[in-house]
Each structure stands twice: as structure tokens, then as C-alpha cells.
C-alpha positions as a Markdown table, in Angstrom:
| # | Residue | x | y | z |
|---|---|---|---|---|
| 1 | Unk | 5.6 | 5.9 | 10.1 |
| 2 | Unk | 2.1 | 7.6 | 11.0 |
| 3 | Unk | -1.3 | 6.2 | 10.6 |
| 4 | Unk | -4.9 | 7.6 | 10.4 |
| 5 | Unk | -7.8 | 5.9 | 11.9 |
| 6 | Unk | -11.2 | 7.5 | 11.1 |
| 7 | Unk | -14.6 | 6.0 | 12.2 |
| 8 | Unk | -17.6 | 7.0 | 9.6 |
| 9 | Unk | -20.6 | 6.2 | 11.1 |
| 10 | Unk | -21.1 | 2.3 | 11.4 |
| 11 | Unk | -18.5 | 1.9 | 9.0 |
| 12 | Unk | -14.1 | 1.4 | 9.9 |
| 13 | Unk | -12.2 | 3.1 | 7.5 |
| 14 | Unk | -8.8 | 2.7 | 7.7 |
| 15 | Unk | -5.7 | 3.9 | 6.5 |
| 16 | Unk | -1.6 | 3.3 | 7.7 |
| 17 | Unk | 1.7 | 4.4 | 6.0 |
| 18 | Unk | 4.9 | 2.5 | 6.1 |
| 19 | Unk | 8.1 | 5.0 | 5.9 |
| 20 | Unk | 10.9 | 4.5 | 3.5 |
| 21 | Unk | 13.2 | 3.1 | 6.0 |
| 22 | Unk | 12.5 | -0.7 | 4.9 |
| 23 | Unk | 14.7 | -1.6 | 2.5 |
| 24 | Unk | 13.7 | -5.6 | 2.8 |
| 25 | Unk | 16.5 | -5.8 | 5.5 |
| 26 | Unk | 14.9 | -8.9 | 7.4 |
| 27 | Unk | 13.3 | -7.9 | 10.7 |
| 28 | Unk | 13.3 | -4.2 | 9.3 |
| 29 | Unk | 9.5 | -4.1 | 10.3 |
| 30 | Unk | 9.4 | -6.8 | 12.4 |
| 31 | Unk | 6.2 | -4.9 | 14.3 |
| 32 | Unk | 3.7 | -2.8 | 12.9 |
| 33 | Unk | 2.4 | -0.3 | 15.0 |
| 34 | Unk | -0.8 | 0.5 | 13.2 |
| 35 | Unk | -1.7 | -3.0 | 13.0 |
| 36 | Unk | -5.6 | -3.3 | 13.3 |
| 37 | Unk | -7.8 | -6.2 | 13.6 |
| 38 | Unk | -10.4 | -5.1 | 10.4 |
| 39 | Unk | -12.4 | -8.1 | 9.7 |
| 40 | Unk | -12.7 | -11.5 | 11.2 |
| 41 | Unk | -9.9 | -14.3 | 9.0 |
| 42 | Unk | -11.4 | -16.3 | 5.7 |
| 43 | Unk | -11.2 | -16.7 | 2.2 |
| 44 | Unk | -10.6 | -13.7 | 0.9 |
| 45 | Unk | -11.2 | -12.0 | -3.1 |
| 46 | Unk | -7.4 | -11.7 | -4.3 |
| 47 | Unk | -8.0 | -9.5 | -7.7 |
| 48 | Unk | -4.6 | -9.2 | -10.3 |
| 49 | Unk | -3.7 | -5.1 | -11.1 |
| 50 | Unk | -4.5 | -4.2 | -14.5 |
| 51 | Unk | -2.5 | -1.9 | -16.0 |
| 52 | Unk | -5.0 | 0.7 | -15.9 |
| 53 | Unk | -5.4 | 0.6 | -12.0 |
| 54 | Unk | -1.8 | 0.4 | -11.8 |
| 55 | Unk | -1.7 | 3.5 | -14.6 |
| 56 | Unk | -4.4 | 5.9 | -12.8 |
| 57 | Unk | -2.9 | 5.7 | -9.6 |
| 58 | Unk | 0.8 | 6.6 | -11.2 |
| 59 | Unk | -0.9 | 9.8 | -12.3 |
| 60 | Unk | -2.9 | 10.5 | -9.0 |
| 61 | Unk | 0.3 | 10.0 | -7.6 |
| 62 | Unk | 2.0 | 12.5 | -9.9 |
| 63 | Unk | -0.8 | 15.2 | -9.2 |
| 64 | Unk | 0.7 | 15.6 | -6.2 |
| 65 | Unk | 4.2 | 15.1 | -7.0 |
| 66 | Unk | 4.7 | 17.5 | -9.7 |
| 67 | Unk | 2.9 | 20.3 | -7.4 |
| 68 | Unk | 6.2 | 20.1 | -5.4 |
| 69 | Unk | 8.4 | 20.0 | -8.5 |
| 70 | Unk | 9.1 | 16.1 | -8.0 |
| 71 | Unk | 9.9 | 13.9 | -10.7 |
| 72 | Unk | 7.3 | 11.4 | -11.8 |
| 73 | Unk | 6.5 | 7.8 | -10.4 |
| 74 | Unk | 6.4 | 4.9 | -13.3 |
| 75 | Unk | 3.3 | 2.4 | -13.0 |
| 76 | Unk | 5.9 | -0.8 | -12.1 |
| 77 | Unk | 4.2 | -4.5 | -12.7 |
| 78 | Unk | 6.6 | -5.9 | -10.2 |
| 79 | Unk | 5.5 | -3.4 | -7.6 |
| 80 | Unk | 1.8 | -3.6 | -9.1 |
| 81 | Unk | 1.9 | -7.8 | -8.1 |
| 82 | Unk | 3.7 | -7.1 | -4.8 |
| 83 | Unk | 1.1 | -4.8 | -3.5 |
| 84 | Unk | -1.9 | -7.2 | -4.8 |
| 85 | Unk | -0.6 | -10.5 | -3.3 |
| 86 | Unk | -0.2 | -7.9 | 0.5 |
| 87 | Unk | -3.7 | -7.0 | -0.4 |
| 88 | Unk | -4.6 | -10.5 | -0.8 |
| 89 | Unk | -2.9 | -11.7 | 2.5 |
| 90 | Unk | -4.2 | -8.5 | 4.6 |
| 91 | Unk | -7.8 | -9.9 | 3.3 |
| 92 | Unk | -7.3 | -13.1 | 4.1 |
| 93 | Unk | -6.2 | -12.2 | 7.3 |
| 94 | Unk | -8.7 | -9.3 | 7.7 |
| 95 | Unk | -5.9 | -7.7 | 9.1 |
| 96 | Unk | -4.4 | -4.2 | 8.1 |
| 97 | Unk | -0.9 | -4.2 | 8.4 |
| 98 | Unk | 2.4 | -3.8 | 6.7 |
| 99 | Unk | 3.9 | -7.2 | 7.9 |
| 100 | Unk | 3.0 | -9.9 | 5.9 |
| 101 | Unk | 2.4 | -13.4 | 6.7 |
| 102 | Unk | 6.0 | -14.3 | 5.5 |
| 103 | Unk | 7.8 | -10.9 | 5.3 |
| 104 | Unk | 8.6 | -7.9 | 7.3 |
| 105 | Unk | 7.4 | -5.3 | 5.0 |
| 106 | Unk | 7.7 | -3.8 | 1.6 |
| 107 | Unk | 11.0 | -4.4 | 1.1 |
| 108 | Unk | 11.6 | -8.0 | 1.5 |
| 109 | Unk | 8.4 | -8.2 | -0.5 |
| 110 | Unk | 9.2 | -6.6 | -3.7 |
| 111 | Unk | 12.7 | -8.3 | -2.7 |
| 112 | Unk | 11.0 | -11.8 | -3.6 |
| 113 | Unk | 10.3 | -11.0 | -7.0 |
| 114 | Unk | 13.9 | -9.9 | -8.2 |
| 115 | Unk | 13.0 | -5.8 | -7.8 |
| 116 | Unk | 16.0 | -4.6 | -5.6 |
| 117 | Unk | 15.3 | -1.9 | -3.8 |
| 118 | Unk | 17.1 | 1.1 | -2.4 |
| 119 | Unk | 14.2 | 2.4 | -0.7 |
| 120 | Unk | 10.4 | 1.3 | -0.5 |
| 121 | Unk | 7.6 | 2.9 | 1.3 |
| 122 | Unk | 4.2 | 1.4 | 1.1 |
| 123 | Unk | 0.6 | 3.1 | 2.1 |
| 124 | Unk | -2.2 | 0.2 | 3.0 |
| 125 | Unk | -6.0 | 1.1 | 3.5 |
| 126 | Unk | -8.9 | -1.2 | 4.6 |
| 127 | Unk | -12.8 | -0.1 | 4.1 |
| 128 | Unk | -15.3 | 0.8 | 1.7 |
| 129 | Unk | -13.1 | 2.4 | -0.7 |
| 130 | Unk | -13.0 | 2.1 | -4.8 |
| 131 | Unk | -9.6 | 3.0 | -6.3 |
| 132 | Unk | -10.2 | 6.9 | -7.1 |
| 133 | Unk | -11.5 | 7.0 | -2.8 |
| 134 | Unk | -8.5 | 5.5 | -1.4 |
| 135 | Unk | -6.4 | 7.3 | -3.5 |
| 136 | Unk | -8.3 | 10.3 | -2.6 |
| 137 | Unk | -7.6 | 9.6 | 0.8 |
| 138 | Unk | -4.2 | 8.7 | 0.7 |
| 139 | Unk | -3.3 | 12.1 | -0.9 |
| 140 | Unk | -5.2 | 14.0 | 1.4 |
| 141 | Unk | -3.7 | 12.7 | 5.0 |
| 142 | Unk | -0.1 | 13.6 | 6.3 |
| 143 | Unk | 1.1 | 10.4 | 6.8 |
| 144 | Unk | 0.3 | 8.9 | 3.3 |
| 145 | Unk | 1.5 | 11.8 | 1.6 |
| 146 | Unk | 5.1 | 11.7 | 3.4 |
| 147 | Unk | 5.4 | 8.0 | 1.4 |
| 148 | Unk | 4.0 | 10.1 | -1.5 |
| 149 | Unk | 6.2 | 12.7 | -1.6 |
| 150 | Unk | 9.5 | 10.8 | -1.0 |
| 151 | Unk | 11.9 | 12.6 | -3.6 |
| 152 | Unk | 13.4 | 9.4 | -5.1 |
| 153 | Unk | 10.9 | 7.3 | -5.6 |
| 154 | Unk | 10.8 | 6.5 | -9.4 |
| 155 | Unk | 8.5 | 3.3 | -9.0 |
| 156 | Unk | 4.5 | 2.5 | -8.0 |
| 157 | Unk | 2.3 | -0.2 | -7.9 |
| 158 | Unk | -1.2 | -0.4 | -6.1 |
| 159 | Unk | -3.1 | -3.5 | -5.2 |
| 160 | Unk | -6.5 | -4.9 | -3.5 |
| 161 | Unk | -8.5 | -7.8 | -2.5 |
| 162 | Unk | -12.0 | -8.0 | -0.9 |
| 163 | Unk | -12.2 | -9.3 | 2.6 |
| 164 | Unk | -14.0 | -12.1 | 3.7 |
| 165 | Unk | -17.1 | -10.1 | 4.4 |
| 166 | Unk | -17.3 | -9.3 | 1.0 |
| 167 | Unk | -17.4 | -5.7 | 1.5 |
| 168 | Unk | -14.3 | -4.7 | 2.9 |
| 169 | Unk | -11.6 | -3.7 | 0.4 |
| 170 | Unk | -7.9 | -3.7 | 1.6 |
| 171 | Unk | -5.3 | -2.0 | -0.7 |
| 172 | Unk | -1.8 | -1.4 | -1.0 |
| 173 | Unk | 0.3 | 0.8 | -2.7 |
| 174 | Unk | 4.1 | 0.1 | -3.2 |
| 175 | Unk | 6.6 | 3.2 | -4.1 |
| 176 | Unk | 10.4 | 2.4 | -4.8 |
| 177 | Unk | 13.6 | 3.4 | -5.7 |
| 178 | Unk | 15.9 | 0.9 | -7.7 |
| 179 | Unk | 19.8 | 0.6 | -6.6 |
């Protein structure tokens, strides 16, 4: 796992990648290191994928990908729903992290909703960021791209919600492996 914290100006920006060790083995990721405190708790903006989101960030994905000679992720609408509802409960929570309220990570999430997993890896970000900036970021930092550029993954979904503030956006991406 690494992380990358970056202050820009007044603004937190913050970004955190979750290895592909979880498979959803309960208490896999029973503690997040890069847990951070974002935003103060409340009702949060939980926003469904659409398949275009979930579409443009399979390709952005596969930019980088294919400059390595890995095979292609496929947009996933299991993966697309698991990484909105963490968006949702890191808003909610104003909290980035990869533990969820009820889960351990990744794994046991996409676990929930029948997608069984032999490897998931999931990048989160919290700040000002529209899709095509967080993805920017995520393919641009070490940490992100080791999740990125995991040779099996075959699956992707991406997610957000909009804090309580009603600025800050969290996000989640999901990458996966089927058994």
C-alpha cells in the first residue's frame, strides 16, 4: 500500500491506494494506514456511475496499461456500484479510507454483491477533483499506478459522492480479477 498527501494552497487534496492483497478475506484491512479525517460527518451526495464515467475511466486506465503491454480492464457495473456506495460512505463519513463502515476493504465489498474475487485493489481520492483530474492524478503517482498496473486485473469500476461540505468530492476506483 502507499499513499500521497499533497496540500494545494487552502485546499486538501487527497489521494491513497489499497494493494491487491485483499481478497475480501475478513479482517484483511482491518486498519488503514492512510486513513485521513477530510471533512467533518453529514449527509453526504451519493451519485449512481453511469456507464460513461464507468467507460472513460476503463480507457484512462488502459492508456496506461497498454504502454506496458498489459491487457485491457473491462468497465464492470458490479465494481462500478461497489466503488459508488465506498464513495458514498467515505462522504458521509468525510473520511478517506479503504475500510468501510461494515467491511474491511475492497474485497469483502465487491464480495457483497456476488463478484468473487481473486484479487482487488482499489485507489480512493478526496478533494476538488472532476472525473478526468482524479484520474489524472491517479495515473500520474506511484502508488496509484502500482493498483493500475497490476497484470491481472481484467475488471474496473470508479465511483464518487460529494461530501457534506458540498465541495469535496471522494472517489473510488475498484480493479479485479475474477477466480
Amino acid at each position: 500500500m502507499s499513499a500521497k498527501v499533497l496540500s494545494v494552497g487552502v485546499l486538501f487534496l487527497g489521494l491513497a491506494a489499497c494493494g491487491a492483497k485483499d481478497t475480501g478475506t475478513p479482517g484483511s484491512a482491518a486498519a488503514d494506514p492512510h486513513d485521513v479525517q477530510v471533512i467533518a460527518s453529514g449527509e453526504a451526495t451519493c451519485l449512481a456511475t453511469t456507464r460513461d464515467q464507468n467507460r472513460i475511466g476503463a480507457h484512462r486506465t488502459n492508456s496506461v496499461r497498454s504502454r506496458v503491454g498489459f491487457a485491457s480492464v473491462e468497465p464492470n457495473d458490479i465494481l462500478a456500484m461497489v466503488a459508488a456506495r465506498h464513495a458514498c460512505d467515505m462522504a458521509k463519513r468525510g473520511r478517506m479510507t479503504h475500510v468501510g463502515s461494515t467491511t474491511s476493504g475492497p474485497g469483502a465489498r465487491v464480495k457483497v454483491l456476488g463478484y468473487k474475487p481473486a484479487l482487488t485493489a482499489e485507489n480512493i481520492a478526496a478533494g476538488p477533483f472532476d472525473l478526468q483530474r482524479v484520474l489524472h492524478e491517479w495515473n500520474r503517482s506511484p502508488g496509484h499506478l502500482e493498483n493500475i498496473l497490476i497484470p491481472n486485473i481484467r475488471d474496473y469500476g470508479i465511483g464518487q459522492a460529494i461530501g457534506a461540505d458540498g465541495k469535496t468530492r471522494f472517489w473510488a476506483a475498484v480493479y479485479a480479477a475474477p477466480r
